[in-house]
Each structure stands twice: as C-alpha cells, then as structure tokens.
LOMINU-433661 format. One record per residue (C-alpha): residue number from 1; residue in three letters; z negated, x negated, y negated. Coordinates in Angstrom, 3 decimals, padded with zeros to 6 digits. Each point is the difference from the previous one (the first is absolute). Layout:
<nodes>
(NUM, "Ala", (Z, X, Y));
...
</nodes>
This chain:
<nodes>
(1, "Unk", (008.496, 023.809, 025.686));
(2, "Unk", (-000.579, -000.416, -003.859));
(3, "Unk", (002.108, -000.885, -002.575));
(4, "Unk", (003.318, -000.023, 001.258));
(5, "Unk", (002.981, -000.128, -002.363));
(6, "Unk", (001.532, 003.598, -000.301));
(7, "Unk", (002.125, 001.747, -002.303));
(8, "Unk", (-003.041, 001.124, -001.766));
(9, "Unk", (-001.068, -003.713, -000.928));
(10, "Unk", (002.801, -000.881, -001.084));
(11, "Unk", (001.737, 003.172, -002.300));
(12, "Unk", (001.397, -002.087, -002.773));
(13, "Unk", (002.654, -001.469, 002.927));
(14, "Unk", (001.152, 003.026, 000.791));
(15, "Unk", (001.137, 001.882, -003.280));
(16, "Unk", (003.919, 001.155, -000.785));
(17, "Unk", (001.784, -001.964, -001.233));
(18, "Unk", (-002.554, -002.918, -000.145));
(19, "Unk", (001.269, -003.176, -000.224));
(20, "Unk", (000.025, -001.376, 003.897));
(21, "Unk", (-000.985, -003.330, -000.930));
(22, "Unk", (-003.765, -001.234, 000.210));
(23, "Unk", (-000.799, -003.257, -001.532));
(24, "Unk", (-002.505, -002.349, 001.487));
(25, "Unk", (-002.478, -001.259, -002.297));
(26, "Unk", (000.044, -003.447, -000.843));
(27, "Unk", (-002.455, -002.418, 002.347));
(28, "Unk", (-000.313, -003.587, 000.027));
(29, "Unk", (001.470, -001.872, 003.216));
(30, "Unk", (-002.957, -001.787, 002.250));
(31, "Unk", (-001.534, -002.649, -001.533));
(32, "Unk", (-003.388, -001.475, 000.651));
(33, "Unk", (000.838, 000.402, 003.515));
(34, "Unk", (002.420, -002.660, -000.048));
(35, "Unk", (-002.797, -002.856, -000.636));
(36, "Unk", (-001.666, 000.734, 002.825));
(37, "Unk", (001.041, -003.434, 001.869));
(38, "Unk", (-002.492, -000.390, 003.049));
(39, "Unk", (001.204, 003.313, 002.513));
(40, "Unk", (-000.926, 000.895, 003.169));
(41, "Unk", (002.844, 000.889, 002.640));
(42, "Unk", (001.033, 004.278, -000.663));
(43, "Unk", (-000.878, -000.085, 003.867));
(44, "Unk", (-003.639, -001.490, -000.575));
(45, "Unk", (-002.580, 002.292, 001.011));
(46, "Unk", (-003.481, 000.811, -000.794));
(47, "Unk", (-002.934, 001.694, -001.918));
(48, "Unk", (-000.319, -003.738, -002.110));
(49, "Unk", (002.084, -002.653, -000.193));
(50, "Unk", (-001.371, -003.613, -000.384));
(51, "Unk", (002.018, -003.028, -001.264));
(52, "Unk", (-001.531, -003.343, 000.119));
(53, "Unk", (000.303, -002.511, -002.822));
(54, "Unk", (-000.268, -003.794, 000.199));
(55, "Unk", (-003.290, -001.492, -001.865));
(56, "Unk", (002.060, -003.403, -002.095));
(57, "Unk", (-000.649, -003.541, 001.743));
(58, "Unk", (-002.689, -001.857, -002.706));
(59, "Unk", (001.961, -003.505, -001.642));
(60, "Unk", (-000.804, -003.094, 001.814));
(61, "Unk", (-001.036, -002.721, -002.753));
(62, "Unk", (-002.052, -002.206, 002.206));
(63, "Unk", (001.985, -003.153, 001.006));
(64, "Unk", (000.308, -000.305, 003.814));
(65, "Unk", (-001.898, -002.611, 001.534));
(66, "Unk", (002.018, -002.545, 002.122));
(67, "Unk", (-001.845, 000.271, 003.655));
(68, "Unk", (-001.371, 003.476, -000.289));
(69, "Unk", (001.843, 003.100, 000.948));
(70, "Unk", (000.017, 003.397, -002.099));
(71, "Unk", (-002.102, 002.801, 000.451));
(72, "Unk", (002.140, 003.077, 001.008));
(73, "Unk", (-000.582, 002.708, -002.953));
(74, "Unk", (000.295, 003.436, 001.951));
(75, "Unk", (002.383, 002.259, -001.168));
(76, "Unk", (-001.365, 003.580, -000.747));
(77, "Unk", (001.360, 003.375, -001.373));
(78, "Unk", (-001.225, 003.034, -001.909));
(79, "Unk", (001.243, 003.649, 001.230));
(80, "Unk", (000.303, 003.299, -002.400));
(81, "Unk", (000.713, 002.997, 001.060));
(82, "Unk", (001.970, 003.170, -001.691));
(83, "Unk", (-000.649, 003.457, 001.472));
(84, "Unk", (003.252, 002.453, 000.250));
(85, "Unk", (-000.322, 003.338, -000.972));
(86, "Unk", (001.754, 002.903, 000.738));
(87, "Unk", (002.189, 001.395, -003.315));
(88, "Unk", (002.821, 002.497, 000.257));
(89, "Unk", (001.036, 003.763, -001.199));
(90, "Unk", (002.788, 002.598, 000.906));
(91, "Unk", (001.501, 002.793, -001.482));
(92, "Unk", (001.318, 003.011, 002.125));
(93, "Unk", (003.131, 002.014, -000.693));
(94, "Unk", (000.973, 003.630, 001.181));
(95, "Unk", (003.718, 001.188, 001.254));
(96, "Unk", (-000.232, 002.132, -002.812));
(97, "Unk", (000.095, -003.209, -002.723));
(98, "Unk", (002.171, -001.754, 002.072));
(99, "Unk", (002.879, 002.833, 000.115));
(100, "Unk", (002.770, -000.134, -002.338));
(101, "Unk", (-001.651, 001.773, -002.686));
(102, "Unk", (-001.702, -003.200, -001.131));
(103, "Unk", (000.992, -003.623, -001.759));
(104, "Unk", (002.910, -001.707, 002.235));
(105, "Unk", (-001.224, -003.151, 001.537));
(106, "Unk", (-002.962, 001.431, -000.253));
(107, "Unk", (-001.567, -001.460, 003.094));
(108, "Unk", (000.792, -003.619, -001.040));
(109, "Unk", (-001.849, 000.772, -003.317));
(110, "Unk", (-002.755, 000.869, 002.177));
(111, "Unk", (000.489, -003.250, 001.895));
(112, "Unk", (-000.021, -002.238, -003.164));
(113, "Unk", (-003.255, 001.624, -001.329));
(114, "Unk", (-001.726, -000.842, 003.408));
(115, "Unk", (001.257, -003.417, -000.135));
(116, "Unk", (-001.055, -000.419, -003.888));
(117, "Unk", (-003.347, 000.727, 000.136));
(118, "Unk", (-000.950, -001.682, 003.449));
(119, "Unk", (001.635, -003.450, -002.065));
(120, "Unk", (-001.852, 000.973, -003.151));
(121, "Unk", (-003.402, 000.532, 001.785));
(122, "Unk", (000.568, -003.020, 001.959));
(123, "Unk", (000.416, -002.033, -003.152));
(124, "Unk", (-003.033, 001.342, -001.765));
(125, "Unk", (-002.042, -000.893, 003.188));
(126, "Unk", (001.187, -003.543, -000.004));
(127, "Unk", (-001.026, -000.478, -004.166));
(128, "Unk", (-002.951, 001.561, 000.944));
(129, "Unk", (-000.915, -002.804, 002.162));
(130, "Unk", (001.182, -002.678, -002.334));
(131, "Unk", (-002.516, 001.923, -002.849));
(132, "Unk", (-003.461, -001.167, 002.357));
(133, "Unk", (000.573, -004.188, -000.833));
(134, "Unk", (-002.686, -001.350, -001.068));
(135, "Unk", (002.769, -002.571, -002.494));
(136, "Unk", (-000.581, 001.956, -002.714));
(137, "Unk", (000.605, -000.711, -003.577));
(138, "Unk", (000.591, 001.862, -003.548));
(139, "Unk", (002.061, -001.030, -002.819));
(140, "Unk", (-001.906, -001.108, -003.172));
(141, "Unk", (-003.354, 001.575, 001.552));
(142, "Unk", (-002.343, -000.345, 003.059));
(143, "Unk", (-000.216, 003.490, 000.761));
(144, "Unk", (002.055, 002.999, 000.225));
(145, "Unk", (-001.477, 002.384, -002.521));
(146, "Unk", (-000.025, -002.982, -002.818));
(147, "Unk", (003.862, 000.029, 000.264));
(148, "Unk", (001.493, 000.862, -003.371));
(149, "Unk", (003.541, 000.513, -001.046));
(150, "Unk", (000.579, -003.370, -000.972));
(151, "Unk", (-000.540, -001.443, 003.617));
(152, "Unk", (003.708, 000.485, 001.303));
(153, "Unk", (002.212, -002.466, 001.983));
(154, "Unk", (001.313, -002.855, -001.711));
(155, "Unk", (001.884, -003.323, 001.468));
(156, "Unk", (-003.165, -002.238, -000.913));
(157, "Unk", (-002.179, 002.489, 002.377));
(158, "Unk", (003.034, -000.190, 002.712));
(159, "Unk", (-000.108, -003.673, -000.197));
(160, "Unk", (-003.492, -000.138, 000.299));
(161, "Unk", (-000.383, 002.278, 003.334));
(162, "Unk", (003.300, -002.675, 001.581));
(163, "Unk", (-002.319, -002.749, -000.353));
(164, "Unk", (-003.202, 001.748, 001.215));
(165, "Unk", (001.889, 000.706, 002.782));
(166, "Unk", (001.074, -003.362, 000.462));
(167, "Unk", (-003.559, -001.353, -000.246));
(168, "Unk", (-001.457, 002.494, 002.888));
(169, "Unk", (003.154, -002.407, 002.112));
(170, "Unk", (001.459, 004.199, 000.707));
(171, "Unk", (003.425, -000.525, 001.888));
(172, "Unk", (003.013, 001.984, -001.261));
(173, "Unk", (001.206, 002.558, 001.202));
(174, "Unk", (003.836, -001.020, 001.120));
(175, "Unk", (000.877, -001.747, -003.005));
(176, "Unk", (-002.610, 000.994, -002.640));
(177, "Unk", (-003.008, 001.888, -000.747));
(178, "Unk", (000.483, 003.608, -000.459));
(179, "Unk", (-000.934, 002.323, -003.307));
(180, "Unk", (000.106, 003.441, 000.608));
(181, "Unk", (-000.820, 002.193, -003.349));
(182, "Unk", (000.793, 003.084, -001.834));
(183, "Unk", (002.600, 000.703, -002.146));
(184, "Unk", (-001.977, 000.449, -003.039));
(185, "Unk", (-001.568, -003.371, 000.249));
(186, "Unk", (003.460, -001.326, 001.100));
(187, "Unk", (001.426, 001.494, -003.612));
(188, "Unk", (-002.689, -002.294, -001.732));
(189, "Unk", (000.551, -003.109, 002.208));
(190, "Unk", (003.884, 000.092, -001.204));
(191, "Unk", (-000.670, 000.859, -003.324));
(192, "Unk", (-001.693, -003.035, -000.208));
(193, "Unk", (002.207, -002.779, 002.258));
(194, "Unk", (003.216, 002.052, -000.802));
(195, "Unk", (001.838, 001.172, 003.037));
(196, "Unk", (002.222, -003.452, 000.062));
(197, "Unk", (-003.400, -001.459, 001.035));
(198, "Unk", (000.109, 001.558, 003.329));
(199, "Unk", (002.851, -001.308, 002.732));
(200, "Unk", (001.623, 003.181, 001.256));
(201, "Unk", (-000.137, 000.475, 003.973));
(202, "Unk", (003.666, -000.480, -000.269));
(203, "Unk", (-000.070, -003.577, -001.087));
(204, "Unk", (-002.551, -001.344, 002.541));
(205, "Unk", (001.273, -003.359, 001.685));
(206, "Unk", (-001.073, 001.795, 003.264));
(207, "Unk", (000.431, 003.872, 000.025));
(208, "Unk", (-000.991, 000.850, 003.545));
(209, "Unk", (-003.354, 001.806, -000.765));
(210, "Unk", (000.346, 002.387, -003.124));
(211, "Unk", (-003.285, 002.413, 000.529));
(212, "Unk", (000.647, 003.812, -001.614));
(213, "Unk", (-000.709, 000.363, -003.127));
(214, "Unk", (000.581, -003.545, -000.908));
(215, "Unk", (000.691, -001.002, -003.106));
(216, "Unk", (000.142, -003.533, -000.739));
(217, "Unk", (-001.770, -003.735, -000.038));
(218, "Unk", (-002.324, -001.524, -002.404));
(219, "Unk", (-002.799, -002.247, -000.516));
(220, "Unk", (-000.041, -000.613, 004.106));
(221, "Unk", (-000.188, 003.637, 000.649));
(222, "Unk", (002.186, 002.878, 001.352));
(223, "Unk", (-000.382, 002.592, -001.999));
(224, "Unk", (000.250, 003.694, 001.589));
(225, "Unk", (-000.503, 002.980, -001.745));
(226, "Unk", (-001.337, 003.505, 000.892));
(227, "Unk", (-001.807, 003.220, -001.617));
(228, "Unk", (-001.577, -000.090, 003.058));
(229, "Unk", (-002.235, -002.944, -001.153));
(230, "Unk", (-003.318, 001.296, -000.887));
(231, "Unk", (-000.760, 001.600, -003.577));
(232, "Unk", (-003.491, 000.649, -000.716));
(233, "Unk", (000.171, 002.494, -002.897));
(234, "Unk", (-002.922, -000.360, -002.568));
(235, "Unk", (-001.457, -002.618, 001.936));
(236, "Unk", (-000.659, -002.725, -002.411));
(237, "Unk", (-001.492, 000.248, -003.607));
(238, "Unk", (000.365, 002.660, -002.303));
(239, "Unk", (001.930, 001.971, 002.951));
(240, "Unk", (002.767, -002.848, 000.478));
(241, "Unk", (001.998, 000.507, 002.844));
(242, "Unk", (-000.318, -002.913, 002.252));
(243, "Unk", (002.519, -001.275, 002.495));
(244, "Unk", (-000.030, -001.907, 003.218));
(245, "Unk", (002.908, -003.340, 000.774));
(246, "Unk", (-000.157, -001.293, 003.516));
(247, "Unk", (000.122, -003.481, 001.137));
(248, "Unk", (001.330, -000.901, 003.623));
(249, "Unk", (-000.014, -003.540, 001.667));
(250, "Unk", (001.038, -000.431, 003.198));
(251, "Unk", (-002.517, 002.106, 003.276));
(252, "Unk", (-001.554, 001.905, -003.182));
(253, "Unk", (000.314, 003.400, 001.863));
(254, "Unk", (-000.172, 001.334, 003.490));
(255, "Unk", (001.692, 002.914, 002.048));
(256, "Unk", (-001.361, 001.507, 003.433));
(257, "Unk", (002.646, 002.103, 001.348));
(258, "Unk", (-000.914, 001.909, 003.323));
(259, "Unk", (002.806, 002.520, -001.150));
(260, "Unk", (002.178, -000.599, -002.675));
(261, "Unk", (000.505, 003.103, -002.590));
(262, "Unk", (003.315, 001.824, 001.064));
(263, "Unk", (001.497, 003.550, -000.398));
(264, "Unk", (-001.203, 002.347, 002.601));
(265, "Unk", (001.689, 003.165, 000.923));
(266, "Unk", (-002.741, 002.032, 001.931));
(267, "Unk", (000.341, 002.492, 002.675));
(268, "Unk", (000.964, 003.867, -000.281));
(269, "Unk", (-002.460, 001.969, 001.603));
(270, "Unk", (000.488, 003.554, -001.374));
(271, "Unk", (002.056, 002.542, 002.735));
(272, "Unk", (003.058, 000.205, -002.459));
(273, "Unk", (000.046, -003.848, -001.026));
(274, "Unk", (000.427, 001.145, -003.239));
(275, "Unk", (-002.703, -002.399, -001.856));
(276, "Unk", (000.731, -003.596, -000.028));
(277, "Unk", (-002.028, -002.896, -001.053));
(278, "Unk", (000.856, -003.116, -001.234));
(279, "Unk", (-002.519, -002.991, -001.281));
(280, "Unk", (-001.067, -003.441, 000.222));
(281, "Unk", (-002.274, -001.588, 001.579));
(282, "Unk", (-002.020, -003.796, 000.388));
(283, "Unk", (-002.445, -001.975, 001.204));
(284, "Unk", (-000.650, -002.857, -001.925));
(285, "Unk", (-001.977, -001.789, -002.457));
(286, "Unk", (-000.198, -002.754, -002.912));
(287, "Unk", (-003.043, -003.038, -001.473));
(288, "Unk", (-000.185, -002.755, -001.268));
(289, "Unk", (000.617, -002.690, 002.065));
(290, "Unk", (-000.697, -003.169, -001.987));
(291, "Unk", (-001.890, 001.018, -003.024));
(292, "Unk", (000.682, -003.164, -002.117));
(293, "Unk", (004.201, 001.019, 000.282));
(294, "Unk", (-000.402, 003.623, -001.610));
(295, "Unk", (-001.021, -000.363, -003.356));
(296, "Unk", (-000.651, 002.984, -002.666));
(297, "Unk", (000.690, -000.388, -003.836));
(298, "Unk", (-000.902, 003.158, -001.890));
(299, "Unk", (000.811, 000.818, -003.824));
(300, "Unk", (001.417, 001.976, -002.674));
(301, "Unk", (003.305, 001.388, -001.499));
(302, "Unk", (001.731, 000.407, -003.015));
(303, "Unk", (001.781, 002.634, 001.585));
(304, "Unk", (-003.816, 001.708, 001.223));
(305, "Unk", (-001.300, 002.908, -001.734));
(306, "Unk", (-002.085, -001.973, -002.067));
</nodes>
C-alpha cells in the first residue's frame, strides 16, 4: 500500500512542545451544487441517466369553426441524458499516528479533511458543468480575449441580463433568478449601487430558501457570491484577468445520482489492523438541462491584476 499517513509524513505534528492545535484552511461551503434543480432519486441506478423534457404546445390563433371539431395536436417530449462517474479518494492512517503522541482529536481532523474536499470537488464538478452553455456573453466585448479592464459589472449590465432573461420567457428559480459571481466582481457591483441597493437575506418578505453564500436581492436577481466562481487570469486583453457570473432560471442544471458522494471508512486488511483508511466516495454526474435557463456573462475587474 502507498502513501499512507505515518509519522514520517507528517513530522511538523509531532515536535515538543508544539502547539497541539492544527488549523483547517479556509474552504468555501458547496455552492454550485445547490442549483442543480432537476435530480434523480440517490437510489437511481445506471451507467446513464435519461430525463425527458416536454417540447411547448404551439399558440392556437385560428378561430374555431362552429360545426367542425379540432384536430388533436400530439403531445411529444425530448430526453437528455447525464452519465455518472465514479469520483472519490482516501487517506490511510497507521496506529503509530493515531497513538497519543500526536494532535488530540486528531482523528476528527482527519474526518473533516475527508469531508472538505469530497464537498469542494463536488462543487467544482457541478460549475464545471454550468461553464459548457452555449448562453454566453461578455461585458463591453464579443469575445473573451477583447475584454479590457474597463468591462466590469455595473447595475445597467445587471439590468440588462434581468430583461434578457425575461425575453427568452426563463422561469425563476423559487422566487427569482439566481446570480452567482465572485467576490471581486461583487466589490465592483456595490461600489457602484452602494450596498443599501441590495435587500439583505434577512429582510426578504419570505425567508424560507436562503442558498449559502447568499448575499442579497437586486435588479430581479439573487445574488450569491463565491471565489469559487471562475477567474481566468490573463485571459482578456493586455493580460486582463477575466471572470465568469452565472445565471440560473428554473431546470437550468441537472444531477444523476446512482450514488451520492459520502464519507467512506474502508476495510483493514493488514494482520495487525494497524492501517486504517478513510475517504469518500460517488457516483454521480451534472449538464445542462435546459440550455436557454443557464446563462454565462464574462468580464473584468477593478480588483483584477490588470
């Protein structure tokens, strides 16, 4: 077995008088994961995983005639399918790192790190998904390398995406479309509108869905911010760093689930059971399920390295 973690890996825990504290460091709770609004059951199995989507009725403008009866219009559906894939990783600790001579608590530590990265990789799969739209647009520019450090996020260009959403008839999702961006571009937003532009979670007429990370209401939007929101570095003109906001309306997103992620503590196999692992594991997957409803805006910061 290869890379367990022994007393060796880890010398720096195990020096007098150290102090017998370790701090975590600092990760982002799940985000992207959380606008992922058509699911499959956690018991669904199977290598791909179709959903079926309803193709709209067409308007009926034609006046009925007074003797003759309607033709029937058939009713038909679309299906798209998401593949799961297996994701997962453990870490294995000997007796020896486990004894008294190391951090108290030190097996909950261990616990927590397996639980942080299985929640950060699962969130970086789901933005992944969100990143292959084809709703793509760029502040200012029509391309991503033309971006320049003037193209950042103002309240006209907020404004503007509400009503284009509006005019592709996208439903909400719950009680309004959703903004997800990073805090850099979030920094120039407010600097602009003023934070008493935005409605605090906290004074919502109906605070029964708060997502993480949420921040406040504007302009039709929910706004949620994250670093995990993609930054591009150099990416537009003259090596502007170039950022990615993400638009959800309602069924924008899709999650298979033949097995949902969740810790795994895996068997002891050596003759002295002194090596034990502990990981995470899932089978699962994320696409786009209605293209139109997941919308990209991509642009600068003042807050870039420009």
């Amino acid at each position: 077995m290869a890379n367990e973690t022994t007393t060796t890996s880890v010398t720096n825990q195990v020096q007098t008088g150290y102090n017998l504290v370790a701090d975590f460091a600092l990760r982002a709770i799940p985000i992207f994961d959380q606008f992922a609004s058509v699911k499959t059951a956690d018991t669904n199995e199977g290598d791909s995983i179709t959903f079926h989507r309803w193709v709209e009725l067409p308007d009926t403008v034609t006046p009925l005639d007074e003797v003759t009866d309607v033709t029937p219009v058939a009713l038909s559906s679309s299906t798209f399918s998401v593949t799961p894939l297996e994701y997962g990783s453990t870490t294995v600790t000997t007796a020896k790192v486990r004894s008294d001579t190391m951090l108290p608590g030190f097996s909950s530590d261990q616990v927590k790190l397996v639980a942080r990265t299985m929640a950060s990789t699962v969130d970086t799969l789901a933005r992944t998904a969100t990143e292959t739209s084809t709703q793509e647009e760029f502040i200012g520019q029509s391309s991503l390398a033309a971006i320049t450090a003037t193209d950042i996020l103002t309240a006209d260009e907020v404004r503007q995406q509400h009503a284009n959403a509006v005019t592709a008839e996208i439903e909400q999702l719950g009680d309004s479309f959703i903004w997800v961006l990073h805090p850099h571009m979030s920094y120039d937003l407010k600097s602009e509108t003023g934070d008493g532009a935005f409605i605090a979670p906290a004074q919502y007429v109906n605070t029964d869905k708060v997502y993480n990370n949420e921040i406040g209401k504007f302009a039709g939007f929910k706004f949620v911010e994250t670093s995990r929101a993609l930054l591009s570095a150099d990416a537009g003109a003259s090596n502007v760093d170039a950022y990615w906001n993400y638009i959800f309306g309602a069924d924008a997103v899709a999650k298979a689930v033949s097995t949902a992620p969740g810790i795994v503590q895996g068997p002891v196999t050596d003759y002295l059971m002194r090596l034990h692992p502990l990981g995470w594991y899932g089978y699962f997957g994320y696409g786009i399920f209605r293209n139109e409803a997941m919308r990209l805006v991509i642009g600068a910061s003042s807050m870039g390295a420009n």
